[in-house]
C-alpha positions as CSV (number, residue, x, y, z in Angstrom):
1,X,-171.5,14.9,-134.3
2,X,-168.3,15.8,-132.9
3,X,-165.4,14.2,-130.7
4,X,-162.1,15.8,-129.4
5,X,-158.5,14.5,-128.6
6,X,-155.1,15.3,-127.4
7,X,-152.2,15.7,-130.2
8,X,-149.2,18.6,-130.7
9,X,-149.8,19.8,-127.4
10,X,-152.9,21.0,-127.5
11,X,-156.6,19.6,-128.0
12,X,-158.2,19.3,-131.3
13,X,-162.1,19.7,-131.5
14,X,-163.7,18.5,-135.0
15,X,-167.4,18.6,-135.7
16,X,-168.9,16.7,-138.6
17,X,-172.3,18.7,-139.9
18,X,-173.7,16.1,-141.7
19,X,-176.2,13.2,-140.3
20,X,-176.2,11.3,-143.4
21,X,-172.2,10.5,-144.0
22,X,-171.7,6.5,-144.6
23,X,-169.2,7.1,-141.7
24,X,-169.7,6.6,-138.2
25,X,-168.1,8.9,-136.1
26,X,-165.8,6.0,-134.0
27,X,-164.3,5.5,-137.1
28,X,-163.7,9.1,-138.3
29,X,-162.4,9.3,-135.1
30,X,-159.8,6.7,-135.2
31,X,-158.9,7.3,-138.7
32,X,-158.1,10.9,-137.8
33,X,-156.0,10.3,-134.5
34,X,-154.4,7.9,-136.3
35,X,-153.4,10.7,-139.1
36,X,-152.7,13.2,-136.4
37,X,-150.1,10.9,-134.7
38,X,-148.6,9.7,-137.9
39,X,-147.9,13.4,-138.7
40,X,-146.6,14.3,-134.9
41,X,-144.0,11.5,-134.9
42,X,-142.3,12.4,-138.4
43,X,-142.2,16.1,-138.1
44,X,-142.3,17.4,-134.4
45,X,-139.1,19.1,-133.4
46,X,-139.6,17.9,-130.1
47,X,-139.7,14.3,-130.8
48,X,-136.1,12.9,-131.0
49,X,-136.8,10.3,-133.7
50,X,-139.1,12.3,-135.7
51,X,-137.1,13.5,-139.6
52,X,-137.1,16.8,-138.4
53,X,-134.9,16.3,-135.5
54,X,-132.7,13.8,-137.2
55,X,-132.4,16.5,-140.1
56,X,-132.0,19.5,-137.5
57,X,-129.1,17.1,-135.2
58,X,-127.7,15.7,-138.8
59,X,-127.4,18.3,-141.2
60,X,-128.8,16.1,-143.9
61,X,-131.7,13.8,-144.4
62,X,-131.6,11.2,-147.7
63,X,-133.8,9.8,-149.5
64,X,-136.5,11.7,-148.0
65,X,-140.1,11.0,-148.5
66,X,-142.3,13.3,-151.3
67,X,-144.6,14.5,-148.2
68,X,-141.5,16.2,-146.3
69,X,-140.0,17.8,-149.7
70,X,-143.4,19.0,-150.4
71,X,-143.6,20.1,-146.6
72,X,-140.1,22.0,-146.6
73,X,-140.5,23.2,-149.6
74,X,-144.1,25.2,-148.8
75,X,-142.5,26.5,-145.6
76,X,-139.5,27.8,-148.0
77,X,-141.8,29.5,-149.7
78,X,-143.9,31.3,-147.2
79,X,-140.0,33.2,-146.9
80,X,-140.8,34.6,-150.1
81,X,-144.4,35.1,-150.0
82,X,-143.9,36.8,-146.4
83,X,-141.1,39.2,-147.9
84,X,-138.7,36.9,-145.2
85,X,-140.8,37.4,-142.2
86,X,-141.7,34.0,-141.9
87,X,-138.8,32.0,-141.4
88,X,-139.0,28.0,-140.7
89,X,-135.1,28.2,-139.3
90,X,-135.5,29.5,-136.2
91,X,-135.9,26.5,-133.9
92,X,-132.1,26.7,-132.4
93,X,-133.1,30.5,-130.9
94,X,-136.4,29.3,-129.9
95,X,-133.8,26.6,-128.0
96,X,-131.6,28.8,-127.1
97,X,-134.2,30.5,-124.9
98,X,-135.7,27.6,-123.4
99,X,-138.2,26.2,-125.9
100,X,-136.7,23.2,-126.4
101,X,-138.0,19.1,-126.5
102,X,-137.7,19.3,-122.5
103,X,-139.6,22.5,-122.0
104,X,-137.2,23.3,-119.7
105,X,-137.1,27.4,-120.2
106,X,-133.6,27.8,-119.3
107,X,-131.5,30.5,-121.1
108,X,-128.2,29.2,-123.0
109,X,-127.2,32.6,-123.4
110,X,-125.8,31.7,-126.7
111,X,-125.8,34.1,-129.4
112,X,-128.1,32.8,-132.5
113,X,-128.8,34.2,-135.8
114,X,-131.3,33.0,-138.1
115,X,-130.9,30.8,-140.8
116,X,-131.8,31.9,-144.6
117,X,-134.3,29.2,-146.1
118,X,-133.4,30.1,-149.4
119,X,-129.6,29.3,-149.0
120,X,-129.3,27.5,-146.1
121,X,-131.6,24.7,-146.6
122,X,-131.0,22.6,-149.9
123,X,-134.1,20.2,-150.9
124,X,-133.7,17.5,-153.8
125,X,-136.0,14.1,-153.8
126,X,-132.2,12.5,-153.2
127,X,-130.9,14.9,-149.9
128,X,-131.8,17.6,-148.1
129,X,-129.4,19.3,-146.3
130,X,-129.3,21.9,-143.5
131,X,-126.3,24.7,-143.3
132,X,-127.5,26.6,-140.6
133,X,-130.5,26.8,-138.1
134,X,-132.8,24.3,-136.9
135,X,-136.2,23.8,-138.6
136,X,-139.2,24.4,-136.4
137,X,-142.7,23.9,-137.8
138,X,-144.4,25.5,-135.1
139,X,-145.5,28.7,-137.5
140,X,-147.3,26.8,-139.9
141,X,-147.2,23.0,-139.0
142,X,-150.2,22.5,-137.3
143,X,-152.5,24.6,-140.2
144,X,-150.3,22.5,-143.0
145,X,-151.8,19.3,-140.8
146,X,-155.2,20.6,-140.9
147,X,-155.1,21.0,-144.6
148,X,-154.0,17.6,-144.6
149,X,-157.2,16.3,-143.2
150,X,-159.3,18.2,-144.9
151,X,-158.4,16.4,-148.3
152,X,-158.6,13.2,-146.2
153,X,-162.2,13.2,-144.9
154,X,-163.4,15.0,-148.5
155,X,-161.6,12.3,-150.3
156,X,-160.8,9.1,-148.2
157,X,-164.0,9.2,-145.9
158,X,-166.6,11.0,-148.2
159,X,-167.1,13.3,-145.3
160,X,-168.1,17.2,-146.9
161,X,-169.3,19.1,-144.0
162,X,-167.4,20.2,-141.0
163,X,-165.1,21.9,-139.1
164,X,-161.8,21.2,-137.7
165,X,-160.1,23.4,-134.3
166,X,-156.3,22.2,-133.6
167,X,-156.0,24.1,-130.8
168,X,-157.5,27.4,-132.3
169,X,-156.2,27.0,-135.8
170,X,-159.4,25.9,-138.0
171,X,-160.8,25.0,-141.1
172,X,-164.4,25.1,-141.8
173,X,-166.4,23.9,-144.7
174,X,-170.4,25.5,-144.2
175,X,-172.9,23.6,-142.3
176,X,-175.7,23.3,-145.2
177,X,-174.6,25.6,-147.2
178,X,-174.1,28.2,-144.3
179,X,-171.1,29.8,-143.0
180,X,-169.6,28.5,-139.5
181,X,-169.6,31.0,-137.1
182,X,-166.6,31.2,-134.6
183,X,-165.4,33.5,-131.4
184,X,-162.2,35.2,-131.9
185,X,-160.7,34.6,-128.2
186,X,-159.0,38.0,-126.1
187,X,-154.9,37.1,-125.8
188,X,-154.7,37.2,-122.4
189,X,-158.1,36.5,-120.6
190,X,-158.3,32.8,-121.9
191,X,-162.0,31.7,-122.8
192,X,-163.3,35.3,-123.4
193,X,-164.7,35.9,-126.8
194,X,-164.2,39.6,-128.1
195,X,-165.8,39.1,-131.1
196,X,-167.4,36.4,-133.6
197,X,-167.1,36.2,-137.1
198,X,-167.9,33.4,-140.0
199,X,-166.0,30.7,-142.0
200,X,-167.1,29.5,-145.5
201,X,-165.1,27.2,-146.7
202,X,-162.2,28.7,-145.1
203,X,-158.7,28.3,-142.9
204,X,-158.2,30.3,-139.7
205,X,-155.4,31.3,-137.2
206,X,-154.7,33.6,-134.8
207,X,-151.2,34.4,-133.5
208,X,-150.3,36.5,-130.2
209,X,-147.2,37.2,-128.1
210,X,-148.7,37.1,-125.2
211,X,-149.2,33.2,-125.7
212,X,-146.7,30.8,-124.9
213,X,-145.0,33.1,-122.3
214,X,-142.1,32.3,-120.0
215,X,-139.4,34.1,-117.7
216,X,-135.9,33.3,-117.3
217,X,-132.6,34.9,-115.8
218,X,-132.3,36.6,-119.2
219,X,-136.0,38.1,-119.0
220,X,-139.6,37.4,-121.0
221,X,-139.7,35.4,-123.9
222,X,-142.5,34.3,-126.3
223,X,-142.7,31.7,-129.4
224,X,-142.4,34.4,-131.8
225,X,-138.9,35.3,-132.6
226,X,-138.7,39.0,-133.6
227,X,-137.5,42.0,-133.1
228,X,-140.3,44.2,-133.6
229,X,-143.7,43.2,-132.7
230,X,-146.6,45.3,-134.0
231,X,-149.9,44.3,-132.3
232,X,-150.9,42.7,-129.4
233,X,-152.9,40.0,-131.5
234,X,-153.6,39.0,-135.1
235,X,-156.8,36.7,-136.5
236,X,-156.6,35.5,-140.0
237,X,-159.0,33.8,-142.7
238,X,-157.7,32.2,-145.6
239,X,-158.2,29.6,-148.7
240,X,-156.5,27.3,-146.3
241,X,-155.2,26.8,-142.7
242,X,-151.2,26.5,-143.5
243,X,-151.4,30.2,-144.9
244,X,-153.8,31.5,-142.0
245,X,-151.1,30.1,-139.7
246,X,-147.9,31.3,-141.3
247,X,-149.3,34.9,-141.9
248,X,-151.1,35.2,-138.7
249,X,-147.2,35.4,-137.2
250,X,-146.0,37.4,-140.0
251,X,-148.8,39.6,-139.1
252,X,-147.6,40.3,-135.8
253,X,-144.6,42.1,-137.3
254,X,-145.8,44.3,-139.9
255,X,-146.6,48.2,-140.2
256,X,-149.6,49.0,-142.0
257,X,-148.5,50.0,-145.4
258,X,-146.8,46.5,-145.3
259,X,-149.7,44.4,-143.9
260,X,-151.9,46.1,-146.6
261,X,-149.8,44.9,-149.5
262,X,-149.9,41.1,-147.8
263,X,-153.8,41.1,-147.3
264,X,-153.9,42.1,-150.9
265,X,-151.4,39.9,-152.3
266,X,-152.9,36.8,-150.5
267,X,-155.8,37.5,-150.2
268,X,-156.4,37.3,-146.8
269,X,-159.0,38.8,-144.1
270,X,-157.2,40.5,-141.3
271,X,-158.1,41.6,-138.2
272,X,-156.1,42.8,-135.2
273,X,-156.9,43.3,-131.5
274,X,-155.5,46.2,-129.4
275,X,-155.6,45.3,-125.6
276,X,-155.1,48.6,-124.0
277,X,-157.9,50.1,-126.4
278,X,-160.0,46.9,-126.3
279,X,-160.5,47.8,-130.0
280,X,-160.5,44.8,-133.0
281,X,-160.0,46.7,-136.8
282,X,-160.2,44.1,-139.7
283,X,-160.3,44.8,-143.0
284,X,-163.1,44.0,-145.8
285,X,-162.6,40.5,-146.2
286,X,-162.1,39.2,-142.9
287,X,-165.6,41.8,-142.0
């Protein structure tokens, strides 16, 4: 069984495994849109209402709920974890270039620096409060979402088997007991597989600058903010879909020696695709 849906920009694909759940799929359906657009309206940048643009346009939110501490507070700490790759403060550039709520991919020409998680943004259960930079979840929002639904159909809708595809950022379970098998997709010829590999209970992500492209009078720009860009395209597997998100863009920016020491340090399987070679090296655990 399996049903799709519009959410976050992009379309979202789940497939339930199992014939005997007590839980038709209209309603695993509704329950999960439902979820989805819950989630979308509180935390989407681009949403003018949502906490985290009345936190990014007033510099402090009160009284905020347990779920967006908890959600602040992991994308602090993927700043540490990431040895400050990964930062969650870098909405204003990403405006600044043209990525704003209006998509309108015009160039302020403003000169912006990133904010510092660690010092600029201050989280209690009373305030949080935002010194400088705008949050953006785009880095590890969507797999944090996914995670989120995976408790829910385990543990609200007794569902155990299946897998779930926001817009290429997955998690699987196993379909009987075997591992879910999935096409890594090339970064710039869209629907061509260039590989497939397997999930077991697992999260997944790929990241690429060659997504989410536009010009403007000031040149190219892509989603990912930095300054040094190491491959042309990064696939992840992880315990869970927020970390495969966050560290398939902090992938993108690391030399060897330093993407060794992540892989090792979180675990992860990596894989990254060259396009000029056509060649796709992984490491042991993502193999």
């Amino acid at each position: 069984m399996k049903f799709s849906f519009q959410a976050l920009s992009t379309t979202w694909w789940i497939e339930l495994f199992e014939n005997n759940t007590n839980k038709n799929i209209d309603e695993v359906q509704n329950f999960v849109e439902v979820f989805v657009s819950t989630y979308e309206k509180k935390y989407s940048r681009f949403l003018p209402d949502s906490q985290i643009s009345i936190l990014n346009r007033e510099r402090s939110f009160q009284n905020p709920s347990s779920e967006f501490v908890q959600l602040l507070e992991y994308g602090k700490r993927l700043y540490l974890r990431s040895d400050t790759h990964f930062n969650l403060l870098l909405g204003h550039i990403l405006e600044s270039k043209g990525y704003d709520a209006d998509y309108s991919f015009i160039d302020s020409e403003s000169a912006e620096t990133p904010g510092n998680p660690i010092t600029d943004l201050s989280i209690t259960p009373e305030l949080i409060e935002l010194k400088h930079g705008n949050i953006d979840l785009g880095g590890f929002g969507k797999g944090y979402l996914i995670d989120l639904i995976v408790t829910e159909l385990k543990q609200t809708l007794d569902v155990k088997q299946f897998l779930i595809n926001g817009g290429g950022d997955m998690y699987a379970t196993h379909n009987a007991g075997e591992p879910v098998n999935i096409f890594l997709e090339h970064p710039t010829k869209t629907g061509t597989g260039i590989a497939k590999t397997s999930l077991f209970n697992q999260g997944f992500a790929a990241s690429s600058p060659h997504k989410r492209v536009w010009k403007n009078e000031t040149g190219e720009h892509t989603h990912i903010v930095s300054d040094r860009l190491t491959s042309d395209a990064t696939f992840i597997k992880a315990s869970n879909a927020a970390e495969a998100d966050a560290f398939a863009t902090t992938a993108l920016q690391l030399g060897q020696p330093d993407l060794e020491r992540l892989a090792k340090s979180e675990q992860l399987g990596i894989a990254l695709f060259d396009i000029k070679s056509g060649k796709l090296v992984s490491n042991q655990s993502f193999a």
